[in-house]
PLY file of the C-alpha trace (Angstrom):
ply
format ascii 1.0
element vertex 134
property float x
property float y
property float z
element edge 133
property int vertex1
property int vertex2
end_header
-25.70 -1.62 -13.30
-22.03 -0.99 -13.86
-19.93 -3.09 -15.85
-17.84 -5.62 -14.39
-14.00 -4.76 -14.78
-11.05 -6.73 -16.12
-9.83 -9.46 -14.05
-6.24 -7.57 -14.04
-8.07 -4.84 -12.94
-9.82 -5.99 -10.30
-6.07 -7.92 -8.81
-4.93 -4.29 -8.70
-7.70 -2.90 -6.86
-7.18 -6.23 -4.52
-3.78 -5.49 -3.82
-3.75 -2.20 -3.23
-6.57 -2.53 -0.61
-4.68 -5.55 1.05
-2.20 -2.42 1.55
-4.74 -0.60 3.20
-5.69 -3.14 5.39
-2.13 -3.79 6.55
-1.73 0.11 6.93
-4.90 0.06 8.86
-3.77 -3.19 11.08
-0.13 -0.93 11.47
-2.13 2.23 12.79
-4.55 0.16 15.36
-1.17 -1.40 16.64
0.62 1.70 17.25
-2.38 2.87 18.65
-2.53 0.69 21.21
1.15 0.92 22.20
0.26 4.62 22.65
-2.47 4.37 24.78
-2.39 1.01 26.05
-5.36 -1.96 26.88
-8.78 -1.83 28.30
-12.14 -2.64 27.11
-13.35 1.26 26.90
-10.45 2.16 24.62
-9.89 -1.32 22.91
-14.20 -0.74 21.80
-13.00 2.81 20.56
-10.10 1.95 19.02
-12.20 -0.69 16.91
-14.86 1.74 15.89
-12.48 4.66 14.65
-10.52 1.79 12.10
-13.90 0.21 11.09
-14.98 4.23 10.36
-10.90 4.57 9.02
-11.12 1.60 7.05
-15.29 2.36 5.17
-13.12 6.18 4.56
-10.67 4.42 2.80
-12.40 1.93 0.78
-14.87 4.56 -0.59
-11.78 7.02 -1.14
-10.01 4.52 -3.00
-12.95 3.58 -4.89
-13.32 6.99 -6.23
-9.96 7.66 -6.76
-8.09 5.12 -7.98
-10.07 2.06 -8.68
-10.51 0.77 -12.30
-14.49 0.86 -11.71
-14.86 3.97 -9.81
-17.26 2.03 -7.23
-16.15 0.09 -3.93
-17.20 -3.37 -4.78
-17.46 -5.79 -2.23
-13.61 -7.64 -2.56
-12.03 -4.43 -1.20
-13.45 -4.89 1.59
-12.58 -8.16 2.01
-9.18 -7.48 1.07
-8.60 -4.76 3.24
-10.06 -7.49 6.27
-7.89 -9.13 5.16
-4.57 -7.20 4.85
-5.59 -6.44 8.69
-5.59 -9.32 9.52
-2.98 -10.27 7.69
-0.57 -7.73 9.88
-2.22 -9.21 12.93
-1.07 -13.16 12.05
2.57 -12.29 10.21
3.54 -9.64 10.30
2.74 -8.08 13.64
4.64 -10.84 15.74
7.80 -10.37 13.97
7.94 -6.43 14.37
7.24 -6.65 17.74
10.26 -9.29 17.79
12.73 -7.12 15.73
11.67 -4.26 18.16
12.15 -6.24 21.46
15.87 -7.71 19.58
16.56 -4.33 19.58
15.84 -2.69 23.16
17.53 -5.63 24.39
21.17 -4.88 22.25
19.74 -0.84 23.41
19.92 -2.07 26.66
22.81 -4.16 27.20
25.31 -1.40 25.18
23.97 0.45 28.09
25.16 -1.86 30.26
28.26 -2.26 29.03
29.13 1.27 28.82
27.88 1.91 32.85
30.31 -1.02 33.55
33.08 -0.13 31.50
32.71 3.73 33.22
32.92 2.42 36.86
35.82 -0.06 36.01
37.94 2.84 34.35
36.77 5.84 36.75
36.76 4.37 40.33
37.93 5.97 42.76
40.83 8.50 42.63
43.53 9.28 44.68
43.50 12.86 46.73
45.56 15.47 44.76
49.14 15.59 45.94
49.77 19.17 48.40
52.89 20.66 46.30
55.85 20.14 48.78
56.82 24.02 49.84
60.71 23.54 50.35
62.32 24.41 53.49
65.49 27.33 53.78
67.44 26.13 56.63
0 1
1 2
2 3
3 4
4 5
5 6
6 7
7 8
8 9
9 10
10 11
11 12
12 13
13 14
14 15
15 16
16 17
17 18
18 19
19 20
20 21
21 22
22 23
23 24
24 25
25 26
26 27
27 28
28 29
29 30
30 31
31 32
32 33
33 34
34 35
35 36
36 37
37 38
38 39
39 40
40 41
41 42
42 43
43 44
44 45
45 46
46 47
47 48
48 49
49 50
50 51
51 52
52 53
53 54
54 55
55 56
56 57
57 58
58 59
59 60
60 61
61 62
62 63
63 64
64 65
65 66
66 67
67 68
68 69
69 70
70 71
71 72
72 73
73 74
74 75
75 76
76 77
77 78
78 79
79 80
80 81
81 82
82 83
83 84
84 85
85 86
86 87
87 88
88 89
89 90
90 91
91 92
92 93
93 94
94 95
95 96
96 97
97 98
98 99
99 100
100 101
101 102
102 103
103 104
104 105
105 106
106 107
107 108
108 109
109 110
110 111
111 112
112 113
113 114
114 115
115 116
116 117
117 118
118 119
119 120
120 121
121 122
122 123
123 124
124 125
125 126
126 127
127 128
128 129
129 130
130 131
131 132
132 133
């Protein structure tokens, strides 16, 4: 049996996995704005982040955890950064992204209008007047 490691050593393992998990929960969302909804793709879209997220815990457990073994509160912390991104930060993304196709969108606007008022329509050119010799 391995050795349990130091409290400060397991918070850093903790935190870093929340990170995953909020990477993770950033990756399924963009996902799904890429492809869009539907049960079919919403079931594969689950499967390849629970496969994602087992990769990364056992990756991270190799690599850079204090005990060199994925123990069971990196999992839960990576559920948890996931869902995490899903409750706070998610909703206020998707705000800050929607804030900002709107101001996209009404510059737009603006501009369009501000052509048309400035460029309407033009007189004809002026015929040069030829000048008569009698």
């Amino acid at each position: 049996m391995a050795p349990s490691p130091a409290p400060w050593a397991v918070l850093g393992d903790v935190l870093w996995c929340l990170g995953l998990g909020c990477l993770l929960g950033a990756a399924r969302d963009a996902v799904r704005l890429a492809l869009g909804e539907g049960p079919v793709r919403c079931f594969f879209r689950d499967i390849a982040v629970f496969a994602a997220a087992a990769v990364h815990v056992c990756g991270f457990a190799a690599g850079a955890s204090a005990g060199g073994l994925a123990r069971w509160y990196m999992s839960a912390a990576v559920l948890l950064g996931a869902v995490s991104w899903r409750w706070a930060v998610q909703p206020a993304v998707h705000r800050a992204a929607a804030a900002l196709a709107e101001l996209a969108c009404t510059q737009n606007a603006r501009q369009a209008r501000t052509n048309a008022l400035t460029s309407g329509p033009k007189p004809p050119p002026r015929l040069p007047q030829s000048k008569k010799i009698c």
